[in-house]
N, C-alpha and C positions, 0 to 999 in steps of 0.2 A: 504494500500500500504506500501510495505517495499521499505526504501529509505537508503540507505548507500552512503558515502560522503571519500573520499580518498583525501588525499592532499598532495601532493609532491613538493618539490624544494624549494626554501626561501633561506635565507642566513646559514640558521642550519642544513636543509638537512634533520630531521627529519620529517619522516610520519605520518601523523594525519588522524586516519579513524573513524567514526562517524556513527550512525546507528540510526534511528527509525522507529516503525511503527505509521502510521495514520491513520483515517479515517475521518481525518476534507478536504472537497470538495475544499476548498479554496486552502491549501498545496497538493492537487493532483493535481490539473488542474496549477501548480505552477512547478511540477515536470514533466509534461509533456511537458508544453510546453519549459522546459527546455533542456529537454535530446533532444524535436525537433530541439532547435538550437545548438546542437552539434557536434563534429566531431566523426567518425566512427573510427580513429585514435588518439591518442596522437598529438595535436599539437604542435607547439613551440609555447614557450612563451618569456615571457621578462628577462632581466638579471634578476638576484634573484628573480624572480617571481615563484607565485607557478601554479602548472597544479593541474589540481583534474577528477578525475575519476567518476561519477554519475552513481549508479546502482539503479534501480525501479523496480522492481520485477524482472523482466524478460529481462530489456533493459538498455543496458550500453551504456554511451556516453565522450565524453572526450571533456573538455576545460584549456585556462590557461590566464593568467593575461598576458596582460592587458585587453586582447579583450572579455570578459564574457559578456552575455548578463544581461540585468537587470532583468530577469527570473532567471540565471543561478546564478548570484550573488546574490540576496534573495534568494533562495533554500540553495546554499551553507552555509551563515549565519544563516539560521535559521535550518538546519539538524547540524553544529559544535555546536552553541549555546546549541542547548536540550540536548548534550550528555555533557555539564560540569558538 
């Protein structure tokens, strides 16, 4: 599975986009059930908070701080982390 990670909004405004592929079972069923609790939109978020974008192969979804699930928030950490 191809998994890219977009990060927008913060106090600096710069975009952080992040990419890898997998095929460990654990980080897919991680990614799915991720993108399942997303919104079909961009939602709002918090002041200076960031929104991020989730794309998986074929399926984008959209979330932002503070309301990430804890699905959505380990995926996001550990897709930004592999790409330092």
């Amino acid at each position: 599975m191809h998994i890219t990670v977009i990060r927008t909004g913060g106090q600096g405004g710069q975009p952080r986009r992040a990419a890898l592929d997998t095929t460990d079972t654990e980080l897919t069923e991680l990614a799915r059930t991720a993108l399942a609790e997303g919104h079909e939109t961009p939602p709002v978020g918090g002041p200076e908070g960031f929104s991020y974008e989730i794309i998986a192969d074929d399926t984008t979804t959209y979330c932002a701080d503070p309301r990430l699930t804890p699905a959505q928030s380990a995926l996001i950490t550990r897709v930004l982390h592999a790409a330092e």
